[in-house]
C-alpha positions in Angstrom: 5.8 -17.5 -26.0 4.7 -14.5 -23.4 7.3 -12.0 -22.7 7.2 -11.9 -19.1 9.7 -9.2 -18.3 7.2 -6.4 -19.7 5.7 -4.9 -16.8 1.6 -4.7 -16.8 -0.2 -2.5 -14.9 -1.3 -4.2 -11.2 -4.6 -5.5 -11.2 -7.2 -2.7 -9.4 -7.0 -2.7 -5.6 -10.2 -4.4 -4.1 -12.2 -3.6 -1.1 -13.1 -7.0 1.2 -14.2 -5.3 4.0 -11.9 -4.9 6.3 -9.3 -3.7 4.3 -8.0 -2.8 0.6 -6.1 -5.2 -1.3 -3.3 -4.7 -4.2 -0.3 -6.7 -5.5 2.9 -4.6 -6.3 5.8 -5.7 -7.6 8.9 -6.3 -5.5 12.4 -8.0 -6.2 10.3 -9.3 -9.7 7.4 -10.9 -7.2 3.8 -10.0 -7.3 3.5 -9.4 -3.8 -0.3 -9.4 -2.4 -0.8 -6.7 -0.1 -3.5 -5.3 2.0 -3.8 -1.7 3.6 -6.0 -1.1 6.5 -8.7 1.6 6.1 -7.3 3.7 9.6 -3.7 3.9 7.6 -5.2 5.5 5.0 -6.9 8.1 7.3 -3.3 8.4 8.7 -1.9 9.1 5.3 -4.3 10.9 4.0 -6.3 12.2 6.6 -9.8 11.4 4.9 -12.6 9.7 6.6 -14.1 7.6 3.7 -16.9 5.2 5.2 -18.2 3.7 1.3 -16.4 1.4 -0.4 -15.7 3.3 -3.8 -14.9 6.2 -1.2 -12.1 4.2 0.2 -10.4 2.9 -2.7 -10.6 6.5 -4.3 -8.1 7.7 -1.1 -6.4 4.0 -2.0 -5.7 5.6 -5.4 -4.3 8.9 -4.4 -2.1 7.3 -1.9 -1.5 4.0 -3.7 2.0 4.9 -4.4 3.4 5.9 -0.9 1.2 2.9 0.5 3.4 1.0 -1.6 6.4 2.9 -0.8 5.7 1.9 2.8 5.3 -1.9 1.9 8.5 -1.8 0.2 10.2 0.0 3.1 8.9 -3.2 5.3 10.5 -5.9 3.0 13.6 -4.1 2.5 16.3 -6.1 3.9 14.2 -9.0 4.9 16.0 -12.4 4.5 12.8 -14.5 4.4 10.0 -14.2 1.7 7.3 -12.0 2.0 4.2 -13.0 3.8 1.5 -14.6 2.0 -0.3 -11.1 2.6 1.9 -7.9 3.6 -0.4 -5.1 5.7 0.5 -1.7 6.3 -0.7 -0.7 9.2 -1.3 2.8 10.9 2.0 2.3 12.9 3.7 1.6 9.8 2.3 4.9 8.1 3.3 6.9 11.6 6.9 5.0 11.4 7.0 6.5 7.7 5.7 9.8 7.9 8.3 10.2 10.9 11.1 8.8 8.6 10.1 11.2 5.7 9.6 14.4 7.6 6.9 16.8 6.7 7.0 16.7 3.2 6.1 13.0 3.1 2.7 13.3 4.4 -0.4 13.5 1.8 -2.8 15.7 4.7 -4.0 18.8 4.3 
């Protein structure tokens, strides 16, 4: 029998194209997630162009990315979406919320 409670590290993020995806866990879910390239240049203010670029600044920011997906499905009543994007507005709505402390830019 697999212990399922232990918690294992995500599976890397992935570049498709258009966007990075990750899973993070949520509420005990694997929730798939996806975080468009111009919110990471609003987080972190890098202008990454090749794919290992991009999920390098995915890596740096990967925990206040998530930190944003979380703050979207807190106090949802429904499910998450079969994929949860953070977008630049949700990165603007966050950095506003956090003050200046909360941004990664230089």
């Amino acid at each position: 029998m697999v212990n399922t409670d232990i918690c294992s590290p995500p599976p890397p993020a992935q570049w498709d194209g258009p966007r990075v995806l990750f899973e993070m866990q949520h509420g005990g879910t694997q929730v798939p997630c996806a975080v468009s390239p111009d919110a990471l240049r609003e987080l972190t203010s890098l202008r990454c162009f090749k794919p290992r670029d991009v999920l390098a600044s995915f890596a740096a920011a990967r925990s206040q990315v998530e930190e944003i997906a979380r703050g979207k499905l807190r106090g949802r009543t429904t499910p998450p979406p079969m994929l949860l994007t953070v977008w630049p507005d949700d990165v603007e709505d966050h950095l506003a919320a956090s003050g200046p402390s909360g941004s990664m830019r230089q």
